[in-house]
N, CA, C and O atoms as a GROMACS GRO file, in nm:
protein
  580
    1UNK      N    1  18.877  10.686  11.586
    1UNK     CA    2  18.820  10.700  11.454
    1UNK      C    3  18.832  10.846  11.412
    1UNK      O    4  18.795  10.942  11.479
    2UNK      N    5  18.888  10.848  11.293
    2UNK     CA    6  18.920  11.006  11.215
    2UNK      C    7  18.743  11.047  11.214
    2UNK      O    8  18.637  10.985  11.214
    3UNK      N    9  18.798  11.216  11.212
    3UNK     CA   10  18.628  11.293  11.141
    3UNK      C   11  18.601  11.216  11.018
    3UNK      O   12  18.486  11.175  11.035
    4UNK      N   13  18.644  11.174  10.902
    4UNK     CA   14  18.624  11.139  10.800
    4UNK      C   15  18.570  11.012  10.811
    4UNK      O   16  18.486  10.987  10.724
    5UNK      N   17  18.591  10.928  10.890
    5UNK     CA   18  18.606  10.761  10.885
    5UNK      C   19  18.453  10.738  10.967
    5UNK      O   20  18.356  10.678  10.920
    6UNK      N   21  18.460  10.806  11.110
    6UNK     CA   22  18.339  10.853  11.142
    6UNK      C   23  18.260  10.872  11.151
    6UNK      O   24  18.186  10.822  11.236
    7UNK      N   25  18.204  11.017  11.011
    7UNK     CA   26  18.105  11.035  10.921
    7UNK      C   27  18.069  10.919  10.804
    7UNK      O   28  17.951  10.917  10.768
    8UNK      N   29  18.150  10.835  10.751
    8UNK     CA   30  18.112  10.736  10.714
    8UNK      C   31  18.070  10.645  10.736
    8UNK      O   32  18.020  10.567  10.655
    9UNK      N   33  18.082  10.630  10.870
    9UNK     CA   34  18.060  10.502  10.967
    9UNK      C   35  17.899  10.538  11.019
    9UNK      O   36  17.819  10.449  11.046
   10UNK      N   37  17.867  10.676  11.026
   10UNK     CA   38  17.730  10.744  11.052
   10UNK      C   39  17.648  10.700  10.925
   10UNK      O   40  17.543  10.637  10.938
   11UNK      N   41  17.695  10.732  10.813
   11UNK     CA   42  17.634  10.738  10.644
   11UNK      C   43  17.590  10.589  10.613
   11UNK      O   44  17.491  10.561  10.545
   12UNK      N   45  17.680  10.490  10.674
   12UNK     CA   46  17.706  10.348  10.634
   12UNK      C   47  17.601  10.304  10.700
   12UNK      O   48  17.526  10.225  10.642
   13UNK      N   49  17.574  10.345  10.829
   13UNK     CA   50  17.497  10.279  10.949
   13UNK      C   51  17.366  10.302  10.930
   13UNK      O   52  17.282  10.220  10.968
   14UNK      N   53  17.330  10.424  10.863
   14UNK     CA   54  17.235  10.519  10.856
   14UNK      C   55  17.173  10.436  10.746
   14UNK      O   56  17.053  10.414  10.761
   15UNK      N   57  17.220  10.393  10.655
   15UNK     CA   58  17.169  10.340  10.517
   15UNK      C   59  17.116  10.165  10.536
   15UNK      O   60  17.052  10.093  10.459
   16UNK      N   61  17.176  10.140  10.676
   16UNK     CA   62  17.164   9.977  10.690
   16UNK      C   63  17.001   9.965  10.751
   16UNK      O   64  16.955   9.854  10.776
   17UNK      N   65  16.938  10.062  10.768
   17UNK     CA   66  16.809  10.102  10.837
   17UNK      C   67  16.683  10.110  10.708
   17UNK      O   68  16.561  10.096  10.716
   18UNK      N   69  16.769  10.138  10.597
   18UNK     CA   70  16.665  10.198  10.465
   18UNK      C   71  16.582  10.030  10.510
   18UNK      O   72  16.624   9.915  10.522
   19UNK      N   73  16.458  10.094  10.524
   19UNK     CA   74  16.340   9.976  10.479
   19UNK      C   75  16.271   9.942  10.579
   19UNK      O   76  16.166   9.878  10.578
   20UNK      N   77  16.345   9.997  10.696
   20UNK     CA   78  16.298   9.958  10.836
   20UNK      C   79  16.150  10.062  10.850
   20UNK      O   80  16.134  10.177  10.810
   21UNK      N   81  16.062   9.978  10.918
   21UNK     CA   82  15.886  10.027  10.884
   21UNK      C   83  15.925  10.137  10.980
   21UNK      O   84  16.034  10.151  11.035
   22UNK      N   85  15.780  10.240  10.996
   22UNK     CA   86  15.801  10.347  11.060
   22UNK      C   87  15.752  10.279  11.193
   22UNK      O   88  15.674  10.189  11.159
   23UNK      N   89  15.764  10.283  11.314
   23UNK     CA   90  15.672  10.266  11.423
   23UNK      C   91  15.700  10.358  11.517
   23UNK      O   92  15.821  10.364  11.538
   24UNK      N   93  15.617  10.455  11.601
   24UNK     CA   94  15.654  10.542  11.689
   24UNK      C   95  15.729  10.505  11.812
   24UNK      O   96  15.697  10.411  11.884
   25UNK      N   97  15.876  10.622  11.839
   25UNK     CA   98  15.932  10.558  11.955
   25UNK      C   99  15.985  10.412  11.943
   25UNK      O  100  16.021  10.358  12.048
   26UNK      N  101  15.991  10.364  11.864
   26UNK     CA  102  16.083  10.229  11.832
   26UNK      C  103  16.221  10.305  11.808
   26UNK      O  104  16.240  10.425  11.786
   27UNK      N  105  16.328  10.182  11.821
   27UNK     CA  106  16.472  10.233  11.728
   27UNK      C  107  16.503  10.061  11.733
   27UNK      O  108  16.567  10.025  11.832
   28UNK      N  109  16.468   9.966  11.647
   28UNK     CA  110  16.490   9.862  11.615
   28UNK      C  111  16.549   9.868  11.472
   28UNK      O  112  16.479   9.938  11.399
   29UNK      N  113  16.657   9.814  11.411
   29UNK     CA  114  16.697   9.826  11.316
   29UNK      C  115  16.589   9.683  11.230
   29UNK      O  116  16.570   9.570  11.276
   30UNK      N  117  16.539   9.738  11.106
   30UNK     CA  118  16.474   9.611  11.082
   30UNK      C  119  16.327   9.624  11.127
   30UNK      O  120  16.233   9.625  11.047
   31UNK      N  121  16.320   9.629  11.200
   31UNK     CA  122  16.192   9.601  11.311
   31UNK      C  123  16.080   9.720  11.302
   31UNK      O  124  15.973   9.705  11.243
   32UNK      N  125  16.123   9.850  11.375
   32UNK     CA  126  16.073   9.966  11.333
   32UNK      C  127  16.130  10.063  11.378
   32UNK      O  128  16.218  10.036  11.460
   33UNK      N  129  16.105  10.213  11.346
   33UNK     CA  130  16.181  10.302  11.369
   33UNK      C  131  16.114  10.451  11.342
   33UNK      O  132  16.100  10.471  11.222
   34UNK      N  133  16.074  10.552  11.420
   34UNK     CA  134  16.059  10.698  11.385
   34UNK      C  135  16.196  10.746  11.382
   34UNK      O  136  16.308  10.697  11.400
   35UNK      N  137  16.138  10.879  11.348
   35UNK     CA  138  16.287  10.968  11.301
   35UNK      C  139  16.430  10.974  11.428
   35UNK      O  140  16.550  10.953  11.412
   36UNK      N  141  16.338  11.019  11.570
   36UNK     CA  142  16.450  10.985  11.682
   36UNK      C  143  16.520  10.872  11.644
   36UNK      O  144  16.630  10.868  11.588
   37UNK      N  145  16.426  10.752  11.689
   37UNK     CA  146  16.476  10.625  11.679
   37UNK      C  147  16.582  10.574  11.574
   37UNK      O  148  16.662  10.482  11.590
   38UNK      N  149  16.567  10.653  11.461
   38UNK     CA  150  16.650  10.621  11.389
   38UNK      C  151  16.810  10.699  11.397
   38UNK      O  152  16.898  10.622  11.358
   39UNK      N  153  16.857  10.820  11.436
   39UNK     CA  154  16.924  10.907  11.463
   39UNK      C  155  16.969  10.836  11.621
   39UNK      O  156  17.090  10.846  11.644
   40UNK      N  157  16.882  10.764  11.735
   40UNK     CA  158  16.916  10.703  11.802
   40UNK      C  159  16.998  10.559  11.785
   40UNK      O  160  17.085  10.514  11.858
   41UNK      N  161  16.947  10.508  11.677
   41UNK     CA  162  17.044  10.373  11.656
   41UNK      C  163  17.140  10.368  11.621
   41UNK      O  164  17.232  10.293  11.657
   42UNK      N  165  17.137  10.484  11.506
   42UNK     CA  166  17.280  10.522  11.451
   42UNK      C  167  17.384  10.583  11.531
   42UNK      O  168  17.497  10.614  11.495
   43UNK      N  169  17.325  10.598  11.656
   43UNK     CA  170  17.412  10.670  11.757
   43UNK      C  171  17.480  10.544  11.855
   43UNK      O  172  17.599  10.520  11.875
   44UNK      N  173  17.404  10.501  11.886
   44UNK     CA  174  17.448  10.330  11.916
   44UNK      C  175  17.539  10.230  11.841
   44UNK      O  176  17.596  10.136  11.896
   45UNK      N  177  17.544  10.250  11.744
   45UNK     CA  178  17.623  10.172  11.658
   45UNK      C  179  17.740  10.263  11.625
   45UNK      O  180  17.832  10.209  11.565
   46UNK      N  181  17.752  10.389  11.653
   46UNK     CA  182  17.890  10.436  11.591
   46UNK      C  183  17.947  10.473  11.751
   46UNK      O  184  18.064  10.443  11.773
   47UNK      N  185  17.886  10.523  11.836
   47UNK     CA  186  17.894  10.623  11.956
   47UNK      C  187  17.922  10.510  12.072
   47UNK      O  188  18.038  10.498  12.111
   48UNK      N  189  17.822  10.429  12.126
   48UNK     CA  190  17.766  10.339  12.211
   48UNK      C  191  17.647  10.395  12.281
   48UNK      O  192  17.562  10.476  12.244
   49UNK      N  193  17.667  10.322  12.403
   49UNK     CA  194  17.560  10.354  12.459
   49UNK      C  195  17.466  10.471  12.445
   49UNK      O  196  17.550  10.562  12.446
   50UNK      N  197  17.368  10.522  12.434
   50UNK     CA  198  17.262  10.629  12.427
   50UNK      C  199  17.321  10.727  12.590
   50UNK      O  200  17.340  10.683  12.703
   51UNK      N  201  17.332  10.829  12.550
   51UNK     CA  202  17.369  10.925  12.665
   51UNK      C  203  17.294  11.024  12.765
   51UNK      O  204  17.335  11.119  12.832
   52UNK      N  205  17.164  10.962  12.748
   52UNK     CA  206  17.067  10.957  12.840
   52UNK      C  207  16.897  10.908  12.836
   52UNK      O  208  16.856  10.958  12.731
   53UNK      N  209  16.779  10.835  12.903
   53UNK     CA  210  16.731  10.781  12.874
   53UNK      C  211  16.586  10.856  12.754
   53UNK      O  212  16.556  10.975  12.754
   54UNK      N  213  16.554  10.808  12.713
   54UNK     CA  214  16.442  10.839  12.595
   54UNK      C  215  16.294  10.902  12.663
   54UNK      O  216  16.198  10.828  12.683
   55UNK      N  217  16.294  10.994  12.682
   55UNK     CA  218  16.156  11.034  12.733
   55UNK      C  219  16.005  11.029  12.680
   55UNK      O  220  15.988  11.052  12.560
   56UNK      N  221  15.916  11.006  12.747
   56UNK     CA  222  15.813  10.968  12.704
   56UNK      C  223  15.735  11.091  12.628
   56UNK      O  224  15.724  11.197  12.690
   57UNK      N  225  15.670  11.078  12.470
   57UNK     CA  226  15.660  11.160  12.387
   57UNK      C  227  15.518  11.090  12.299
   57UNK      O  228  15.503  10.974  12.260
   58UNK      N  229  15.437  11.192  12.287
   58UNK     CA  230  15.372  11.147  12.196
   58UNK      C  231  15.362  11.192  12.071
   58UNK      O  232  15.427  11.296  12.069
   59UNK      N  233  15.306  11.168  11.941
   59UNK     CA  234  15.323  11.175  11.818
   59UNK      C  235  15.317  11.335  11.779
   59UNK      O  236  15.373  11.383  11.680
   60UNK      N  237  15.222  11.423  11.896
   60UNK     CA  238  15.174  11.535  11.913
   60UNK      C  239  15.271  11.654  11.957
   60UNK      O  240  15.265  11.774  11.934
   61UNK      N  241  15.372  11.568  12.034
   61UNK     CA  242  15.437  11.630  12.148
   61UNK      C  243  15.471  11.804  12.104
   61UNK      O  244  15.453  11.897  12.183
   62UNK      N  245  15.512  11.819  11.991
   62UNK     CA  246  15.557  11.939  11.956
   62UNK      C  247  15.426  12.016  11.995
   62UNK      O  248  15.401  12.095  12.086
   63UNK      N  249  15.364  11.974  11.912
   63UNK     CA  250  15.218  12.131  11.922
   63UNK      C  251  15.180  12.122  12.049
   63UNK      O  252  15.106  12.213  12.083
   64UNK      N  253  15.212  12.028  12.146
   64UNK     CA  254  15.130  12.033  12.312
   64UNK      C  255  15.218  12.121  12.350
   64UNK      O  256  15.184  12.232  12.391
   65UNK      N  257  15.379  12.072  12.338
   65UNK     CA  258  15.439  12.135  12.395
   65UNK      C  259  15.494  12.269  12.459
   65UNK      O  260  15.532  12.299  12.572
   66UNK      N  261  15.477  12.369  12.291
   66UNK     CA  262  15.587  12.446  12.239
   66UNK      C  263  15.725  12.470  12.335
   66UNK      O  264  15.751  12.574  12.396
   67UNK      N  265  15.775  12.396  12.333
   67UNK     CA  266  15.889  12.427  12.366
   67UNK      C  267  15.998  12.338  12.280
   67UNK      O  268  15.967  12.223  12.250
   68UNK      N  269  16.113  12.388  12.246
   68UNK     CA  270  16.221  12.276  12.183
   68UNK      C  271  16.291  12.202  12.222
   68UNK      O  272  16.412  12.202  12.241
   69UNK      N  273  16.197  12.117  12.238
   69UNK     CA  274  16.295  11.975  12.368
   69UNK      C  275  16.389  11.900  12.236
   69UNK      O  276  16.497  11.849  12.266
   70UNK      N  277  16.351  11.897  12.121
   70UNK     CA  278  16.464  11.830  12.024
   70UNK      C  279  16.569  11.884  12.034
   70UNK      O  280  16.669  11.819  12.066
   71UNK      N  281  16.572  12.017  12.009
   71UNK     CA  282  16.699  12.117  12.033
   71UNK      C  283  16.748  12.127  12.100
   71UNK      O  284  16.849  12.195  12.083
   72UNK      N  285  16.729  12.087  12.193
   72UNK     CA  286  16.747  12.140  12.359
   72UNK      C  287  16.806  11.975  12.374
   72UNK      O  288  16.919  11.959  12.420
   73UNK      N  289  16.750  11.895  12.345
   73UNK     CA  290  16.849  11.721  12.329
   73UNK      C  291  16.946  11.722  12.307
   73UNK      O  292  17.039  11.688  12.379
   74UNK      N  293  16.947  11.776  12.164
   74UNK     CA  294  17.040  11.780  12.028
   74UNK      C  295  17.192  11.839  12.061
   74UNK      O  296  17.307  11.806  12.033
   75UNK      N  297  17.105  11.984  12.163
   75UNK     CA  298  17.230  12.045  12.205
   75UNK      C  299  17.316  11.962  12.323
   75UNK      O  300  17.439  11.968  12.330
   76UNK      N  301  17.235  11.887  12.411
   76UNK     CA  302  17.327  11.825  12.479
   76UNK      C  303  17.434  11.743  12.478
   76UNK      O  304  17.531  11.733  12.554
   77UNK      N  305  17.396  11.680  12.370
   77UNK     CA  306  17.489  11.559  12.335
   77UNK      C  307  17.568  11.567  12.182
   77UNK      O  308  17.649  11.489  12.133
   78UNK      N  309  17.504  11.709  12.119
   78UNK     CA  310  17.560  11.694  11.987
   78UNK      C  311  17.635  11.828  11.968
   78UNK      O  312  17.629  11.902  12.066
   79UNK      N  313  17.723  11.888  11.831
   79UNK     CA  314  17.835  11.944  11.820
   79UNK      C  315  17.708  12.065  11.730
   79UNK      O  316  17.645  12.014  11.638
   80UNK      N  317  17.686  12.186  11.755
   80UNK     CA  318  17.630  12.295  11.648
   80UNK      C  319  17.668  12.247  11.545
   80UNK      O  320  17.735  12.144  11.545
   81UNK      N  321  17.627  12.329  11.405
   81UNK     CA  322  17.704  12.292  11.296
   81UNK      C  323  17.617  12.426  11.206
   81UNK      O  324  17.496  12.445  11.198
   82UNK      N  325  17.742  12.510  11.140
   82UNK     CA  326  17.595  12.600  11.071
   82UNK      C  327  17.582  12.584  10.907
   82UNK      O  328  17.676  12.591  10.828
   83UNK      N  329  17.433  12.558  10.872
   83UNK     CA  330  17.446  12.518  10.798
   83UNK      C  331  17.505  12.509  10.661
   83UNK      O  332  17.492  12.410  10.588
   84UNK      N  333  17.576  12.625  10.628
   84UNK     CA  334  17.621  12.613  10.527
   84UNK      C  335  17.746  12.516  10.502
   84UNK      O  336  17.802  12.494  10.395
   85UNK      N  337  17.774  12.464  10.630
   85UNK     CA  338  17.940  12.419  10.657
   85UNK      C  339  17.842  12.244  10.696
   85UNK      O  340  17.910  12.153  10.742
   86UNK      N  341  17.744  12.230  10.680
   86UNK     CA  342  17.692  12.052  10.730
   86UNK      C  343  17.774  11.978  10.644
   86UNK      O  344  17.870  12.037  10.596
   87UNK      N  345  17.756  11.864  10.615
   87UNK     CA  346  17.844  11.776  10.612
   87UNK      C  347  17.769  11.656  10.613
   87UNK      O  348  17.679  11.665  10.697
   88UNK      N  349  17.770  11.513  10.535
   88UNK     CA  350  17.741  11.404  10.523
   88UNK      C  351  17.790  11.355  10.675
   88UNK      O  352  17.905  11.358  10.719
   89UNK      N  353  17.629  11.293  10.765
   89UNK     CA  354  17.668  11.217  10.870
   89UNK      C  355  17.606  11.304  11.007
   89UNK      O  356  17.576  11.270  11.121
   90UNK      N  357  17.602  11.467  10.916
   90UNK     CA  358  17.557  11.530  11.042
   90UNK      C  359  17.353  11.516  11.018
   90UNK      O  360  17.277  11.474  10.931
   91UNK      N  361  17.340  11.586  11.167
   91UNK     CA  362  17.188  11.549  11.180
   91UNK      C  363  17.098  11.670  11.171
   91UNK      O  364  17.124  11.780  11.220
   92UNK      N  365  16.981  11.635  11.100
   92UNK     CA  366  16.920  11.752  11.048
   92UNK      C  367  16.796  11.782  11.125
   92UNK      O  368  16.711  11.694  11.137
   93UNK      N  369  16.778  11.912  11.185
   93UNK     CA  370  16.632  11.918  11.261
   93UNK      C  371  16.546  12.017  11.166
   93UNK      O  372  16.592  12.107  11.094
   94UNK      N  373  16.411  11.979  11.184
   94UNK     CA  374  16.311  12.055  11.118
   94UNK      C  375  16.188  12.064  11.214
   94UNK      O  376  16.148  11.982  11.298
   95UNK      N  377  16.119  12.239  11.161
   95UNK     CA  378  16.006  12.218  11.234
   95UNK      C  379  15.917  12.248  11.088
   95UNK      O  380  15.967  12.294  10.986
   96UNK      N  381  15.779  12.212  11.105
   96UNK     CA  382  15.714  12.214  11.016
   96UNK      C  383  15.621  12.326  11.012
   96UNK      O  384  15.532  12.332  10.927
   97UNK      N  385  15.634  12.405  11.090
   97UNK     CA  386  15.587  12.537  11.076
   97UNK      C  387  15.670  12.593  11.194
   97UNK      O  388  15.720  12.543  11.294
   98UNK      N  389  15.662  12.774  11.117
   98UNK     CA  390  15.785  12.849  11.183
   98UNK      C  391  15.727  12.892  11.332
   98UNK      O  392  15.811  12.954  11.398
   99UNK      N  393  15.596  12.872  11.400
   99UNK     CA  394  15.572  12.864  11.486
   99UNK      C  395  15.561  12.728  11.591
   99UNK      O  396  15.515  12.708  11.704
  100UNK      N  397  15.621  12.656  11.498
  100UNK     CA  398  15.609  12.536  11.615
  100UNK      C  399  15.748  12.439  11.666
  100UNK      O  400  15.797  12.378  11.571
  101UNK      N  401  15.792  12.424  11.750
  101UNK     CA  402  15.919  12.343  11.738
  101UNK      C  403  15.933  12.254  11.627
  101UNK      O  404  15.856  12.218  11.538
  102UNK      N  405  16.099  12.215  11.668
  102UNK     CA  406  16.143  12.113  11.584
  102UNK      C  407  16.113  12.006  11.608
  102UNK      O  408  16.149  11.993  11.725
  103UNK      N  409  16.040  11.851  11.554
  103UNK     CA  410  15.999  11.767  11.540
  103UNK      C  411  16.013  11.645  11.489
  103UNK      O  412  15.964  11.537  11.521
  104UNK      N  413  16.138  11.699  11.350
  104UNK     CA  414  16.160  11.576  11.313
  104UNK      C  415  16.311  11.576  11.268
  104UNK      O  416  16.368  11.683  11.252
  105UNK      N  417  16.368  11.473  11.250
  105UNK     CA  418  16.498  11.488  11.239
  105UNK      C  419  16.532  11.404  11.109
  105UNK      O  420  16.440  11.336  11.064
  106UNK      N  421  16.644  11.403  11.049
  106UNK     CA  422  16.774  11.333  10.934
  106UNK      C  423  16.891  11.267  10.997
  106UNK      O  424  16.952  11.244  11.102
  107UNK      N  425  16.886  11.250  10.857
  107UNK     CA  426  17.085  11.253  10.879
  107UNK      C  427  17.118  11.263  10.750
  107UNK      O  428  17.065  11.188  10.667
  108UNK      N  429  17.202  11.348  10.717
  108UNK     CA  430  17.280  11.418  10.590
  108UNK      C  431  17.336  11.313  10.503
  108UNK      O  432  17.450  11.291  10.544
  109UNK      N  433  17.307  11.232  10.395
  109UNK     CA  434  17.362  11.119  10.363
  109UNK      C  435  17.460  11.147  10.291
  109UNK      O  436  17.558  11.073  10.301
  110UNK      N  437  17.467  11.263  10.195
  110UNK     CA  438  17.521  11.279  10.074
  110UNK      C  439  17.508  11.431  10.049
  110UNK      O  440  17.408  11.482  10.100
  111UNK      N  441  17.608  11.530   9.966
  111UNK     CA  442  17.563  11.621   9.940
  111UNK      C  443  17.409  11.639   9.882
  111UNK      O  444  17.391  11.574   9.779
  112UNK      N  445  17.280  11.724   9.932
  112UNK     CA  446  17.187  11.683   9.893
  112UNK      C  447  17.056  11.572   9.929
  112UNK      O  448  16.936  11.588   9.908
  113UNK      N  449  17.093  11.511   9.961
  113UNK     CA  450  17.050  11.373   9.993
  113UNK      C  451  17.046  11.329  10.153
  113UNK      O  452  17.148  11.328  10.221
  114UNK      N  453  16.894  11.288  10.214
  114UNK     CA  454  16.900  11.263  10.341
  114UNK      C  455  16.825  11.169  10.374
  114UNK      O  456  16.719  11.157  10.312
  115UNK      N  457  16.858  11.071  10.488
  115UNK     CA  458  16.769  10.971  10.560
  115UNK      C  459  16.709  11.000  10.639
  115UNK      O  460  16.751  11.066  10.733
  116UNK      N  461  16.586  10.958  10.627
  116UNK     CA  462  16.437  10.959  10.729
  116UNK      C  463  16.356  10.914  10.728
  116UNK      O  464  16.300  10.873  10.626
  117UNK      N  465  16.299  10.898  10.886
  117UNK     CA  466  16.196  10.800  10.895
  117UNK      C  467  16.078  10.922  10.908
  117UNK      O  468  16.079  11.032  10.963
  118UNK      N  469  15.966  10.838  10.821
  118UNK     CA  470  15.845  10.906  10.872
  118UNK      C  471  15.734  10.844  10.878
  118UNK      O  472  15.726  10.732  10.827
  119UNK      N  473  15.631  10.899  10.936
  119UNK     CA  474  15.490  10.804  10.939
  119UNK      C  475  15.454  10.796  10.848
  119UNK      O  476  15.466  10.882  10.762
  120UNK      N  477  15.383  10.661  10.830
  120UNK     CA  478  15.339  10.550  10.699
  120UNK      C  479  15.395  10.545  10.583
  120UNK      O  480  15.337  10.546  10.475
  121UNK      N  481  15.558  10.536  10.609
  121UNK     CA  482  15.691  10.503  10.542
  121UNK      C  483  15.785  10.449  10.609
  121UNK      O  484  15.817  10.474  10.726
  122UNK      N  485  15.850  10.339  10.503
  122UNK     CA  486  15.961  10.279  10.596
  122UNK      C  487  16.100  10.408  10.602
  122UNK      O  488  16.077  10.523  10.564
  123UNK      N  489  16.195  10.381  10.636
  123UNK     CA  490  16.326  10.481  10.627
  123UNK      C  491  16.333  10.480  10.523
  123UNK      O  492  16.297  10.380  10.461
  124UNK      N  493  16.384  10.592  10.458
  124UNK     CA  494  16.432  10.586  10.319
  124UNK      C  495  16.564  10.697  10.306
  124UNK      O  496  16.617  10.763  10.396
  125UNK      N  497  16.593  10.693  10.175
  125UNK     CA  498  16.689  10.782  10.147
  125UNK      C  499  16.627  10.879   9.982
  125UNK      O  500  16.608  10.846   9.865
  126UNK      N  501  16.617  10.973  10.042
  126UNK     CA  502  16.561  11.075   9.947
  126UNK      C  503  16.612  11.242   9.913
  126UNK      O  504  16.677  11.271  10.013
  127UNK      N  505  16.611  11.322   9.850
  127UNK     CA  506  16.634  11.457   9.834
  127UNK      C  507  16.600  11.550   9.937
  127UNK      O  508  16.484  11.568   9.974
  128UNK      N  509  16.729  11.627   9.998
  128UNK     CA  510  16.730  11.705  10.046
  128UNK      C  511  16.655  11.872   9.973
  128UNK      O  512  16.700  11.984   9.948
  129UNK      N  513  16.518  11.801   9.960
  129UNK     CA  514  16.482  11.913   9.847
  129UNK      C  515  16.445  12.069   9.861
  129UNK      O  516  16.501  12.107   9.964
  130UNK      N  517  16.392  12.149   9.817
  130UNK     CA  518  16.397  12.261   9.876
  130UNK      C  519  16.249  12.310   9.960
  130UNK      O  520  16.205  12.414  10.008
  131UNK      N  521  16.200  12.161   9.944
  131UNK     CA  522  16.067  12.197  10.097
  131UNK      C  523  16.176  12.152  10.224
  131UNK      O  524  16.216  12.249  10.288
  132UNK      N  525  16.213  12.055  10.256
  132UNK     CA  526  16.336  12.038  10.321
  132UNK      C  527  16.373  12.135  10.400
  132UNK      O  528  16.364  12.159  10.520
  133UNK      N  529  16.430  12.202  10.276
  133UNK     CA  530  16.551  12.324  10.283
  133UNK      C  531  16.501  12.448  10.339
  133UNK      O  532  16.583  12.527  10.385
  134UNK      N  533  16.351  12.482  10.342
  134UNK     CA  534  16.310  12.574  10.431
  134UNK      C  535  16.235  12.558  10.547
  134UNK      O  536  16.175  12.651  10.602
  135UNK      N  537  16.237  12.424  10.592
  135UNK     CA  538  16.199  12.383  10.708
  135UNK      C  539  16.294  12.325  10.805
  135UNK      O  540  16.258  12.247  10.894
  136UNK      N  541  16.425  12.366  10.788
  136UNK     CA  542  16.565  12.363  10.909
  136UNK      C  543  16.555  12.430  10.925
  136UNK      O  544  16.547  12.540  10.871
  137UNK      N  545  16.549  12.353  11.086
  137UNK     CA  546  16.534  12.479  11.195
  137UNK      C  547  16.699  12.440  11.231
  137UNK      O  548  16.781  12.530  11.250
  138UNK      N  549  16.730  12.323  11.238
  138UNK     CA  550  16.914  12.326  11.286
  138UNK      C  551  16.978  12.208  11.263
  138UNK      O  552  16.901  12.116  11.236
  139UNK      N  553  17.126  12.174  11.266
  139UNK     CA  554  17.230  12.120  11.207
  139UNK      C  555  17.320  12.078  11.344
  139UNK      O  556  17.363  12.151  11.433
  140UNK      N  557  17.330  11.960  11.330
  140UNK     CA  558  17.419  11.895  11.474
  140UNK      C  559  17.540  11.804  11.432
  140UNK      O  560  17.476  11.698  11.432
  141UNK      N  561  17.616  11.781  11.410
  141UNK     CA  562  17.723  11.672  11.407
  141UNK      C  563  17.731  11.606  11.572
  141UNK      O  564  17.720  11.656  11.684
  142UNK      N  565  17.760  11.451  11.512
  142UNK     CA  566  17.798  11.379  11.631
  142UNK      C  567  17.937  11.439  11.664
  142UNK      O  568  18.019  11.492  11.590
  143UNK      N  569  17.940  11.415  11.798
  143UNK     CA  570  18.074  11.461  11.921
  143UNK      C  571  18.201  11.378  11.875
  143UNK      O  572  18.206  11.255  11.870
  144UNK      N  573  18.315  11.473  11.838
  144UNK     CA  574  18.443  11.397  11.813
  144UNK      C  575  18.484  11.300  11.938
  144UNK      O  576  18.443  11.324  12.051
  145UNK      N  577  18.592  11.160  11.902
  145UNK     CA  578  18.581  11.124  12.057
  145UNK      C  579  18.729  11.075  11.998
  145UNK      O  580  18.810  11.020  12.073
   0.00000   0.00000   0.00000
């Protein structure tokens, strides 16, 4: 599969989720889904298998933690990307304050425009707006194969 064909196949997959309820630690398409979970299914359906197992996390995990275990994921299995150069398909991390890790994640649908799951919302597709825009902390594309 071309980079181009790819990223669409990410965008396409990503959008087949809009509506799916939020539930923590789920990645059921339909069924339910947080922000991993959702960035996880879509990884399953374009990628295959998940490339290592899902660790146990609670809703809190960032502020217990401080450390950037998203990033530190993200980097394992996914391609940098900086942001000015992202791209429809790649995946978006945010922390919600500049002292605390990254927490929640996207996926770039459209120039502008991104999918996410969040609590007490199903997935949706909404504006990459400029609260958004100052809460990336980082930018990943899936791995060419």
């Amino acid at each position: 599969m071309t980079g181009a064909a790819r990223r669409a196949a990410i965008v396409a997959e990503a959008r087949a989720w809009i509506g799916t309820p939020y539930h923590h630690r789920a990645s059921v398409r339909g069924e339910g889904t947080d922000c991993l979970g959702l960035v996880r299914g879509v990884w399953r359906a374009v990628m295959g298998a998940e490339p290592e197992p899902l660790p146990p996390y609670a809703a809190d995990w960032a502020e217990a933690s401080r450390t950037e275990t998203l990033i530190a994921a993200a980097g394992r299995h996914l391609v940098p990307v900086q942001t000015a150069a992202m791209q429809p398909g790649d995946v978006l991390l945010f922390r919600f304050r500049t002292h605390l890790p990254a927490k929640h994640c996207a996926l770039l649908s459209a120039p502008g425009r991104m999918i996410h799951a969040y609590d007490g919302a199903a997935v949706c597709e909404g504006d990459f707006a400029p609260w958004w825009q100052r809460h990336l902390a980082a930018v990943f594309a899936f791995p060419g194969r």
